[in-house]
N, C-alpha and C positions, 0 to 999 in steps of 0.2 A: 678402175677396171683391173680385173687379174694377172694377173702374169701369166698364168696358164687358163685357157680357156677348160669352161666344164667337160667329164668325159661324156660320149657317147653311151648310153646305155648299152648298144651293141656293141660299144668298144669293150666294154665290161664284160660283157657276155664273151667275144672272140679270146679276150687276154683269158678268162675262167676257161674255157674248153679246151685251147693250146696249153696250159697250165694243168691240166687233169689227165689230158695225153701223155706228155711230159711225165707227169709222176707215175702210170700204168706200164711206160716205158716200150721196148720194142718197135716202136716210131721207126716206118721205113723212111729207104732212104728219099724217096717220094716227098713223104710228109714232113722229113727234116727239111727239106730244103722248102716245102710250102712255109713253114715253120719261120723260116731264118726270112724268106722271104718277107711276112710279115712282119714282123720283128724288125728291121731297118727301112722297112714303111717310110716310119712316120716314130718323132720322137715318142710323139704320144702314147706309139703301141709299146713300145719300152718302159715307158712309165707308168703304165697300167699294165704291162705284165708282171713286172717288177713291184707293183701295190699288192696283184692279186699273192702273189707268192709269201709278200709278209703277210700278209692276212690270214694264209693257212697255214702257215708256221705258226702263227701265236693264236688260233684256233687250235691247232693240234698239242703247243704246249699247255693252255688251257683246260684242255679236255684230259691230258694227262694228270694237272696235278687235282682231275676232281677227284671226292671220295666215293664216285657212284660206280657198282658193276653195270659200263653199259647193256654187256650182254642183257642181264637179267632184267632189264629196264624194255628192254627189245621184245624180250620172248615174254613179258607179260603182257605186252599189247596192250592198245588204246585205255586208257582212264574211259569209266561209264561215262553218257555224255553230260548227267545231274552231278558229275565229281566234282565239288570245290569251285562251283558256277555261280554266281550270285549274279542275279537279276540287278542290275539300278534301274531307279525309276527314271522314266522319261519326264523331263522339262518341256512342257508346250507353252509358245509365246499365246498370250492371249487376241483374240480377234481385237481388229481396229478397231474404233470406233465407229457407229453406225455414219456419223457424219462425214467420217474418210471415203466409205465404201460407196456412196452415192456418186451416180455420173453424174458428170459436168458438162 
């Protein structure tokens, strides 16, 4: 067994939302204290707000050291949808045998 039980998907989801508030900034004082409120919850929301925040720090160092203008990547909009799409073929298992498919 774990030491730490797995997260909640919604726990992921609330730690990313208070995490993107957080960074837009201006958080009343309302919200800070919903904010803090969650936050000494439960260890759990500490450690999943605390994951979510590395994750976009080394998302955002990532995307800095690429060599792409995102801009331009942006304003040329979607790839056609035949761009660099390759079909594979499908694998179909073959029918039983006739002698399987018969009732019993």
């Amino acid at each position: 067994m774990s030491e730490f039980p797995a997260p909640r998907p919604s726990l992921a989801s609330e730690a990313a939302h208070w995490h993107a508030l957080q960074r837009q900034g201006g958080l009343t004082a309302e919200q800070q204290r919903q904010f803090m409120t969650w936050l000494v919850t439960s260890p759990a929301h500490l450690r999943e707000y605390i994951t979510v925040s590395r994750v976009a720090t080394e998302l955002g160092d990532a995307l800095r050291d690429m060599a792409v203008d995102l801009d331009a990547l942006i304003a040329a909009g979607p790839p056609p949808a035949d761009d660099n799409v390759v079909a594979l073929p499908v694998r179909r298992r073959p029918p039983p045998p006739a002698a399987s498919r018969a009732p019993r």
